[in-house]
Structures are given as structure tokens and as C-alpha cells.
C-alpha positions as CSV (number, residue, x, y, z in Angstrom):
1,X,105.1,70.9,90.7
2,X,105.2,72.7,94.3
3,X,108.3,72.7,96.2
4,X,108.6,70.8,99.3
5,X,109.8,72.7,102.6
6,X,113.0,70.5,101.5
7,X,113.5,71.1,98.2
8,X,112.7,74.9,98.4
9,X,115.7,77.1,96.5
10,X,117.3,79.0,99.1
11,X,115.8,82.7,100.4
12,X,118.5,84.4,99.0
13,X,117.8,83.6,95.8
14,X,114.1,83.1,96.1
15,X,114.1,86.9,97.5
16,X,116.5,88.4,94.5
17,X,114.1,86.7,91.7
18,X,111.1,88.0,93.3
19,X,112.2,91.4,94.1
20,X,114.1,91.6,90.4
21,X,110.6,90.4,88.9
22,X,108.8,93.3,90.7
23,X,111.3,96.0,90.1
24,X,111.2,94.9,86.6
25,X,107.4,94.8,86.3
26,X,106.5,97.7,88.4
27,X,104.5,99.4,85.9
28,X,102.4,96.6,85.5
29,X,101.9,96.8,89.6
30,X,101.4,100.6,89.7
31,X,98.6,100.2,86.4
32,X,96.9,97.0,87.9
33,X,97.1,98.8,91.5
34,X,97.9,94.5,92.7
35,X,100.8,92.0,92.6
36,X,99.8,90.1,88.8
37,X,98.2,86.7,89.9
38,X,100.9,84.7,88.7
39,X,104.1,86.7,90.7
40,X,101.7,86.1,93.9
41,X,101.1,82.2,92.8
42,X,105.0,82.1,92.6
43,X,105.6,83.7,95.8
44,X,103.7,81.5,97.5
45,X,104.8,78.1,95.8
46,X,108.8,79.3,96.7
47,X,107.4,79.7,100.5
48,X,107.9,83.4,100.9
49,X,104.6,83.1,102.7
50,X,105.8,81.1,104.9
51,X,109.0,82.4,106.3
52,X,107.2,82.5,109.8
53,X,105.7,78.9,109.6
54,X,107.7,76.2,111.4
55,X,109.4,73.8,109.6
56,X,107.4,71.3,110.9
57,X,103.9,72.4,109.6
58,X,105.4,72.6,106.5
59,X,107.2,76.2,106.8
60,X,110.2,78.0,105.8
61,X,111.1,78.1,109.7
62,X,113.1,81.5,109.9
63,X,114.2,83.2,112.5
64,X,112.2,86.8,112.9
65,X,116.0,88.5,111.8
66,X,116.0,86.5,109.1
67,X,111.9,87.5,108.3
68,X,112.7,91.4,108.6
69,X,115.9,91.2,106.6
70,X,114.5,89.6,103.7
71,X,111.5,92.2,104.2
72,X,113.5,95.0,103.4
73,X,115.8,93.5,100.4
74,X,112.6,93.0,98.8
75,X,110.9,96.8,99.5
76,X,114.6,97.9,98.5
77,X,113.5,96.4,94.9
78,X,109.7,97.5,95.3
79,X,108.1,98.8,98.2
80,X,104.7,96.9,97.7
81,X,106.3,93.9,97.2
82,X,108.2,93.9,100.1
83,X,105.0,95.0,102.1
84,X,102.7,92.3,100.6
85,X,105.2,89.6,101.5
86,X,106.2,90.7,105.2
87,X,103.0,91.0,106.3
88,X,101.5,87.8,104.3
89,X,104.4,86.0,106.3
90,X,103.2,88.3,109.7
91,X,99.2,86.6,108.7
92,X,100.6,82.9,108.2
93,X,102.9,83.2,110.9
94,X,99.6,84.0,113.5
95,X,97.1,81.2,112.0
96,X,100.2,78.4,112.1
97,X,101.3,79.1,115.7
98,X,97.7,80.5,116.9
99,X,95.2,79.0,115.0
100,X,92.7,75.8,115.6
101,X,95.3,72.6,115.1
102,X,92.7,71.0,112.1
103,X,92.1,74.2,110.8
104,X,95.7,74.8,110.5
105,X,96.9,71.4,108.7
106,X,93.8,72.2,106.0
107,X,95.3,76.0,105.5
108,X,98.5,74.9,105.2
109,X,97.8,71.7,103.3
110,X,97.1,73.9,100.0
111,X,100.3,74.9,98.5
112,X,99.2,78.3,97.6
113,X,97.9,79.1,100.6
114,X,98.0,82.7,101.7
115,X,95.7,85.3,104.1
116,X,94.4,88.9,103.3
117,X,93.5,90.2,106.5
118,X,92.6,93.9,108.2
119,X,92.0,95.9,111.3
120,X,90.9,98.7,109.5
121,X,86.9,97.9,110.4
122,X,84.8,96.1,113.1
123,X,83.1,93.1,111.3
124,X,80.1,91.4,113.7
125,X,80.8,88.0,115.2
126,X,78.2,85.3,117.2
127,X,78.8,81.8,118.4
128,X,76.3,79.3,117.3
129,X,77.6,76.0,118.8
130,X,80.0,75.0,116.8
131,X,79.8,77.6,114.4
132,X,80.1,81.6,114.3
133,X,78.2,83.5,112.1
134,X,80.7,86.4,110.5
135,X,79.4,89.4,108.8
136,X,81.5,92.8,107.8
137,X,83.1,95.2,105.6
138,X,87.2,96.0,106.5
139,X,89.5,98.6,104.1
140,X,93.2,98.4,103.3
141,X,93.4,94.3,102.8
142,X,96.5,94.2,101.6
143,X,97.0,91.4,98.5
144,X,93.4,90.3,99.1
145,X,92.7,89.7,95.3
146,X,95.1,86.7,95.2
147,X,94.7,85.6,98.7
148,X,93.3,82.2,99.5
149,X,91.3,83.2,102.6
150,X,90.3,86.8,103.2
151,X,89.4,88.1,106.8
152,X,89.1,90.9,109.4
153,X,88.2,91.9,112.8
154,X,85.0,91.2,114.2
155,X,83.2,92.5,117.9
156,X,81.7,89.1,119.3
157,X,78.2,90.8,120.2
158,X,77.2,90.5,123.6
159,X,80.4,89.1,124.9
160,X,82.7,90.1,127.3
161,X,86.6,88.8,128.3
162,X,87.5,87.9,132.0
163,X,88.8,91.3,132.1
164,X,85.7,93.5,131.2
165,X,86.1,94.6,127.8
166,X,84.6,93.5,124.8
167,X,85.8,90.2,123.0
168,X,87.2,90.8,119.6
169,X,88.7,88.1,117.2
170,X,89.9,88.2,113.5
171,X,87.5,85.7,111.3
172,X,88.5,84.1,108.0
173,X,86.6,82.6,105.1
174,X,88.1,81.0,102.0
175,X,88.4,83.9,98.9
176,X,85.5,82.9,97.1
177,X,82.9,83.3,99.8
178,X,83.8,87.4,100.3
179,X,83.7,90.1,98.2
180,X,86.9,93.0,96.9
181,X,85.6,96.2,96.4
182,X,88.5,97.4,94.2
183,X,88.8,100.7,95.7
184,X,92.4,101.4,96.2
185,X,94.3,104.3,94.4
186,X,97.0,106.0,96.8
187,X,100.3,107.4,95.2
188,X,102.6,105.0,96.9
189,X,102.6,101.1,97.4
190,X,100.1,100.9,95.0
191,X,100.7,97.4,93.6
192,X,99.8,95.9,97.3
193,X,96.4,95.8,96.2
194,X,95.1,96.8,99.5
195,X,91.3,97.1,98.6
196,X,88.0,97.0,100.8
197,X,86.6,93.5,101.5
198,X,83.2,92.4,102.2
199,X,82.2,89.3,103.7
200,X,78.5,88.7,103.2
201,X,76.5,86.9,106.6
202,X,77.3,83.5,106.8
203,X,78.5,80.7,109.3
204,X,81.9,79.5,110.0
205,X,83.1,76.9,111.9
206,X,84.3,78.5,115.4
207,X,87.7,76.9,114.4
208,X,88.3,79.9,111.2
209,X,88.3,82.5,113.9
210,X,91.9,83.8,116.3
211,X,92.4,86.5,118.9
212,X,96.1,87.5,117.6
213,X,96.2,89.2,120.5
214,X,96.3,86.3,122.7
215,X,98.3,84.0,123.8
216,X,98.4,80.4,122.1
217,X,98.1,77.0,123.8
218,X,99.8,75.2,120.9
219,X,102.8,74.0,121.4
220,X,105.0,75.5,119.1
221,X,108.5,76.2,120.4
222,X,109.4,80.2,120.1
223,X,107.2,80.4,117.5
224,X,104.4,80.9,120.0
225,X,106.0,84.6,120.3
226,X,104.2,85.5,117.0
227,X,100.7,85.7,118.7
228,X,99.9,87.2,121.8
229,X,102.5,90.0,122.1
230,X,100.9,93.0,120.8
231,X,101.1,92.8,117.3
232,X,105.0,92.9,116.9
233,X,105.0,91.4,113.7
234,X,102.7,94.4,112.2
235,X,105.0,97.1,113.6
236,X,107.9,95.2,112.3
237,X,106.6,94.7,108.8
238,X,106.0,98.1,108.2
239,X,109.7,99.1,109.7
240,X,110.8,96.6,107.1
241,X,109.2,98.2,104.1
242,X,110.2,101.6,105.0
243,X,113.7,100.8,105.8
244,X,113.9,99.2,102.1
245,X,112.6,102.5,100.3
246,X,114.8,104.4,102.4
247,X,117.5,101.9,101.1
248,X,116.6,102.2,97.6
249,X,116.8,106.3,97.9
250,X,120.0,106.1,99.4
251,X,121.2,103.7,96.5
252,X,119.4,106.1,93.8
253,X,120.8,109.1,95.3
254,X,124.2,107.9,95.0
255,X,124.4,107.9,91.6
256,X,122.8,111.1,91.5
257,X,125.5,112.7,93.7
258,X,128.2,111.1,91.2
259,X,126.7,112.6,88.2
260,X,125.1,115.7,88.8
261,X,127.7,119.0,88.8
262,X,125.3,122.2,88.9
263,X,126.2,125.6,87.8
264,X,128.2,128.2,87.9
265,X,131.1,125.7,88.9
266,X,130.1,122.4,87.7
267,X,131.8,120.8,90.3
268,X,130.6,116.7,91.1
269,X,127.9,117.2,94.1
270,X,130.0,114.2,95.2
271,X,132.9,116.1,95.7
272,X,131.4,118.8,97.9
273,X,132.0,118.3,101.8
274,X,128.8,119.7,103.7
275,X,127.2,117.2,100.9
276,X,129.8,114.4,101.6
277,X,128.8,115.4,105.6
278,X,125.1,115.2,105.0
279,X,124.6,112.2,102.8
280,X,126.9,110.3,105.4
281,X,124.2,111.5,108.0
282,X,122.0,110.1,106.0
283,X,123.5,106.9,105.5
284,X,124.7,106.9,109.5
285,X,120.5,107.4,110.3
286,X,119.6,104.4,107.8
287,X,122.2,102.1,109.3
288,X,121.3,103.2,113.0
289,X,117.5,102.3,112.5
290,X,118.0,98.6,110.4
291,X,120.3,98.0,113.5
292,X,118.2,98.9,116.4
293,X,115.3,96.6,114.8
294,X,117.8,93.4,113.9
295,X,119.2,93.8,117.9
296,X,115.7,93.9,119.6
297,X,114.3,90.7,117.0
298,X,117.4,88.8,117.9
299,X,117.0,89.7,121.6
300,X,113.3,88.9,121.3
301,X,114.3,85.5,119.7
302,X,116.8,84.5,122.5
303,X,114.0,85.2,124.9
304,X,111.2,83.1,123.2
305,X,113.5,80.3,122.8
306,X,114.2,80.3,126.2
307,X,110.3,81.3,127.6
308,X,108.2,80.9,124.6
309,X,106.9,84.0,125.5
310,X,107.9,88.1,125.7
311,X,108.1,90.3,128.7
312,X,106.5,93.6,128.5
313,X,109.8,95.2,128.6
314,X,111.2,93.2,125.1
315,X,108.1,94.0,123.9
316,X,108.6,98.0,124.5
317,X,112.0,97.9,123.3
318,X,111.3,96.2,120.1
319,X,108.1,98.5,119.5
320,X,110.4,101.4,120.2
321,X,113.0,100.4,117.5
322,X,109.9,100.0,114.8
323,X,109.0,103.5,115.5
324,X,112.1,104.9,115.5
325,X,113.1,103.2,112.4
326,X,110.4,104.8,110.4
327,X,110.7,108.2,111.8
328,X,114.5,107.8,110.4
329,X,113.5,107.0,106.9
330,X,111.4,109.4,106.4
331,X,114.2,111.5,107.7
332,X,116.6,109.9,105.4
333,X,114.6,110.1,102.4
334,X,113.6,114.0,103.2
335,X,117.8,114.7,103.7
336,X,118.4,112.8,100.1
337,X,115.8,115.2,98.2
338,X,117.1,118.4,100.1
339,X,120.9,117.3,98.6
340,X,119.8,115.8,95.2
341,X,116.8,117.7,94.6
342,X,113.4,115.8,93.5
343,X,115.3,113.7,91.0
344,X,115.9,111.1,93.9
345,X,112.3,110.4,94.4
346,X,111.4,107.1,91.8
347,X,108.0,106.7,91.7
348,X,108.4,102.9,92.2
């Protein structure tokens, strides 16, 4: 039986099973290059998918703090697990507080409901009435393959907004009318599954299709900051994933540190001071970035509450922190394999 929004275990918990299951299983998700259908049926029956849905339609109802921190104790466990879930919240979050009102109770109505869409392609869109006809071909879907509805951008042909340039939207059709091309094979984030999709020709109702980019007239409280306000929750999902695999080095070169003692003097790497100094930078850089992103969401939240929408300047500052914070772990992660050596680097 499906948990209610009420009777959902708390995210604490929810997020430590998950992650634990992944960490455990992560062969099976580097082999199978996907989350195994069953971990990604119980992900979306506990409401991971819906951290970003209000509590009203049905969702989990947290605050974007609460979204990012949860997105980064899960990549600290595995890094595609983390990604697949931030970003499935990121899609959910845009078609509740964005989407066509009808279309939105029959997504959400389906307890397993989850979305698999990319930018990374230009499908073809045209309005027929009450219908569009969708046709394209998008790479890097991440999680399509257990994915309710799968979707991409499409170029509305012939069609221009108020200010000039071309109209674009993202289009969705339910899993089983598009096609996965099961052509991913990177070296990291394997298990997120992120293979091409191909949706043959056909029409949809007008009501499956969302400019993210725009602003919603729903009325949905702060939650109307999730659309319309270039693509924050993106940025902030990939901030979120590399912050937990810098977290995860750190943690793994720890014990490293504590154990190794290399020759001639055998001396604890621990107990060395320009290493003491450097991891300590290291650790300073990690904490500086998770920070900078919590301060900006929280700021961004206050002001949503307040506006239900985001100045350019909150927008800017929060973008800022997201690049910043993955510049750092790289920079983390590259510090921890200059002190520890290549050891550090787990291939999960």
C-alpha cells in the first residue's frame, strides 16, 4: 500500500534507507548503468519525488534547504542516486507549480509518478487546437527507464514570443508512448541511467506541454519560485550531488590519513602538519561552498514567501553560490588525492 502525504516515514529516515540501499547495491547500478526498477518504485512510493510538491497537491512540501540538503546526504552515499532524486524532485517540483491544473491532479494522482526530462536536444512542437503534435530525439534523460512520463524540449515551429525570439516549451508523454535508446556508458554517475530518448510523432493535448522558464499563473504560494526563475533548481541539483561526493571523499580520506604511514619514517599521515593544514583547507573549502548554497536557498525562500517571485539579483547570488560550490569540490576532491594519493578516489 502507498503512503499518504500523512503517513509518509519522516525524510530523515526515508533518505538514510535509500542512500544505504544504493551504497549497498552500487554494483548492481554501475553494471545495470540505471537505478534497479524496484529502488526507483520505492523512492517514489516514500515521496522522495516529491520533496518540491506542495503539501496540498499531495507533496512532501519542503522547503528548497531542506530539498538540497537531503540532495547531498544521498550523493554522499551514491552520487547517482543523489542526482536522480534531486533533479526528479527539480522535474515534479515544475509540472506541480507550473503545469496545466487537470494535467497536474492526473500526474500526480498516480502514486508512482515521476518525470525524465532533457535539454540536451531541440524536439519539434505545433499547435493543433487543442492538441500539439510532439516529435524529437533528446540525450542525457536522467532515470528515464523508470520514469512514468518522459519529455524534452521542443522549438514551437513558426512561433514567436512577445519579445522576438523563438517560443520553446518542454513536452511530455506517458513512458510507454517514447522510446530509450540505452546508450549511456560514462565512468561516473553511471547508475543515473541518463540514456537518449525518442519520442515518435504524435499528438498531445496542449495541456502535457510547460515553458519552465516562465512564470506560472497558478496560485501556489512560494512554490511558484520553482518555475520561471532561470532554472535554479537545475543549478542547485547538480551543486547538491557534487557537494555529496566531495563529502564522501573527505569522509574516505579520513580514514586513509589515519591508517596510512609511508616510508622511510612510517609516521601516521595524520600526524603530519602541512597534511593536518591541507586537509583542513580542504574541509574549510567543502564547508564554505554547502554554506554559501543553504544561505542564498534560505534567502531565496524568505523572498518567495513574501513575493512569490525572485528578483534578478537573488537569482544571481544563488546561481553564483551553485558555481562556486562545484568549482570547490572539484577542488576538494583534487587536494584529497594530492595528500592521500589515488586510494581516495572510490569508484562509486
Amino acid at each position: 500500500m502507498t503512503a499518504t502525504a500523512t503517513e509518509w516515514a519522516s525524510l530523515p529516515v526515508v533518505v538514510n534507507d535509500v542512500g544505504s540501499e544504493a551504497e549497498r547495491r552500487a554494483e548492481e547500478l554501475r553494471s545495470e548503468c540505471r537505478i534497479p526498477i524496484d529502488l526507483y518504485r520505492r523512492i517514489a512510493e516514500l515521496g522522495l519525488f516529491r520533496q518540491l510538491v506542495p503539501v496540498v497537491l499531495g507533496g512532501r512540501g519542503c522547503t528548497p534547504v531542506e530539498w538540497f540538503r537531503n540532495g547531498v546526504e544521498l550523493a554522499r552515499m551514491n552520487g547517482s542516486i543523489g542526482w536522480v532524486i534531486t533533479q526528479g524532485s527539480a522535474e515534479l517540483g515544475w509540472i506541480a507549480s507550473g503545469g496545466d491544473p487537470t494535467w497536474v491532479d492526473e500526474f500526480l494522482s498516480d502514486p508512482l509518478a515521476s518525470s525524465a526530462s532533457t535539454i540536451a536536444g531541440l524536439g519539434s512542437l505545433a499547435r493543433n487546437g487543442d492538441s500539439t503534435t510532439i516529435e524529437g530525439q533528446w540525450a542525457f534523460n536522467t532515470g528515464c527507464q523508470g520514469a512514468t512520463w518522459l519529455g524534452g524540449l521542443g522549438l514551437f515551429e513558426g512561433t514567436l514570443r512577445d519579445d522576438g525570439l523563438p517560443e520553446m516549451s518542454f513536452g511530455w508523454v506517458p513512458s510507454e508512448c517514447a522510446e530509450i535508446v540505452e546508450d549511456w556508458n560514462p565512468t561516473g554517475l553511471r547508475g543515473t541511467g541518463s540514456h537518449s530518448t525518442i519520442i515518435p510523432r504524435q499528438e498531445i493535448p496542449c495541456a502535457w506541454t510547460l515553458d519552465v522558464g516562465a512564470p506560472t499563473d497558478n496560485e501556489r504560494g512560494a512554490y511558484r519560485c520553482v518555475v520561471g526563475n532561470g532554472g535554479w533548481p537545475i543549478a542547485t541539483s547538480v551543486a547538491a550531488t557534487q557537494l555529496g561526493v566531495a563529502r564522501r571523499a573527505l569522509d574516505e580520506a579520513l580514514v586513509v590519513l589515519r591508517e596510512k604511514a609511508p616510508a622511510p619514517s612510517f609516521i601516521p599521515l595524520k600526524d603530519n602538519a602541512a597534511v593536518q593544514r591541507d586537509f583542513l583547507e580542504a574541509e574549510g573549502l567543502w564547508m564554505a561552498a554547502r554554506a554559501s548554497v543553504e544561505r542564498e536557498l534560505e534567502s531565496m525562500w524568505l523572498e518567495a514567501e513574501r513575493d512569490e517571485e525572485l528578483s534578478i539579483d537573488q537569482r544571481i547570488r544563488l546561481l553564483t553560490a551553485n558555481v562556486t560550490a562545484n568549482r570547490q569540490s572539484i577542488a576538494v576532491v583534487d587536494l584529497l588525492v594530492q595528500l592521500t594519493g589515488t586510494v581516495v578516489v572510490n569508484a562509486d
